[in-house]
C-alpha positions in Angstrom: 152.2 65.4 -37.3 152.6 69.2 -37.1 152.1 71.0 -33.9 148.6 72.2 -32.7 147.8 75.6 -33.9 144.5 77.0 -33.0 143.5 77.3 -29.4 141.2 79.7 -27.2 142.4 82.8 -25.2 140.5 84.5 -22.6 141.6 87.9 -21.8 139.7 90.9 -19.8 139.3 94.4 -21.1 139.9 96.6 -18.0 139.7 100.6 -19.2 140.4 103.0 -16.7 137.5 103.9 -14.6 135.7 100.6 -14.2 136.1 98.7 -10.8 136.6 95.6 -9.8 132.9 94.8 -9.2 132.0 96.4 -13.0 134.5 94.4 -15.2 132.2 91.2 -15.4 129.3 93.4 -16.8 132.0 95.4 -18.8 133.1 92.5 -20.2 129.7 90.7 -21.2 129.0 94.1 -22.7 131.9 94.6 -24.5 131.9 90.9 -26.3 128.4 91.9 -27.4 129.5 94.9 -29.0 132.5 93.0 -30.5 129.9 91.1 -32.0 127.7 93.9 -33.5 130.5 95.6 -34.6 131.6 92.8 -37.2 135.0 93.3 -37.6 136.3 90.3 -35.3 134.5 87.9 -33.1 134.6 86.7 -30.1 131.9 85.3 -27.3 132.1 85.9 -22.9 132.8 83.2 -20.8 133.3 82.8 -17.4 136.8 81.4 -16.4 137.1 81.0 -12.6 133.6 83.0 -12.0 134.9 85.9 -14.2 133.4 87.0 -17.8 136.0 87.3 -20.3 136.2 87.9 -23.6 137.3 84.5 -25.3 139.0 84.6 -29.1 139.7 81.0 -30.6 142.3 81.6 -33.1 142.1 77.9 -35.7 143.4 79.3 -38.7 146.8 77.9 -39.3 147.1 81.2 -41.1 146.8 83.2 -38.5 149.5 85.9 -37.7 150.4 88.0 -34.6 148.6 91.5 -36.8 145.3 89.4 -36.2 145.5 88.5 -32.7 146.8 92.3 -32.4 143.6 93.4 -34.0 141.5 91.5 -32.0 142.9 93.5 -28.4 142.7 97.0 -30.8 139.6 96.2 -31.8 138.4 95.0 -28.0 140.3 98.5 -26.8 138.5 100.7 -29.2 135.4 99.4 -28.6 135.4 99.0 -25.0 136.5 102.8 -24.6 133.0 103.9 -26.4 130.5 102.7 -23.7 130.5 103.8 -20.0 130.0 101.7 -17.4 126.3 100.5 -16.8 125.3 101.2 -20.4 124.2 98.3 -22.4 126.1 98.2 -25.9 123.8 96.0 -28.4 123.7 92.4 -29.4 124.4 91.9 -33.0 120.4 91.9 -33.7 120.0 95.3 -31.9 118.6 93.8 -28.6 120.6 94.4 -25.2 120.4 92.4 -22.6 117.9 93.8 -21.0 115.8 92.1 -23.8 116.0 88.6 -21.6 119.0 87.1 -24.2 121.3 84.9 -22.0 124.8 85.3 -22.0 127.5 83.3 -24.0 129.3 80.3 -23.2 130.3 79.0 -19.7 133.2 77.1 -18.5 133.4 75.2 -15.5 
């Protein structure tokens, strides 16, 4: 059988200027963003009562340029918004709206 390929990765976005007790809502914000931007996606979860960002690469195509994408992508987009501002779900609502956050893991 060949080897297992595709498996999830939680990893934080942590720009300079947002504190310990931001990142979570950094985060959250920043996977929705992900989302409405299009180019890659990824949901939050909460890994040890922390959001993260959580990519699931399957594709037994995939190649290190995507997962490097995936943390440009997270960089570039999490450097747009300031802390406390709400960046959009993919349908133009924020958070705000009542919409629930993504996954959860024990």
């Amino acid at each position: 059988m060949p080897a297992r390929r595709g498996s999830p990765a939680g990893f934080r976005h942590v720009p300079p200027g947002v504190g310990d007790d931001e990142l979570d809502a950094h985060n959250e914000r920043l996977a929705r963003a992900m989302q409405a931007d299009g180019r890659v996606y990824l949901a939050p979860a909460i890994v040890d009562g922390r959001t993260c960002l959580r990519a699931c690469f399957v594709n037994f195509r995939t190649t290190p340029d995507v997962v490097k994408t995936v943390l440009e992508v997270a960089d570039e987009l999490g450097r747009t918004f300031p802390p406390g501002n709400e960046a959009p779900f993919a349908s133009g609502r924020t958070r705000r709206d009542g919409l629930e956050g993504g996954p959860r893991w024990p």
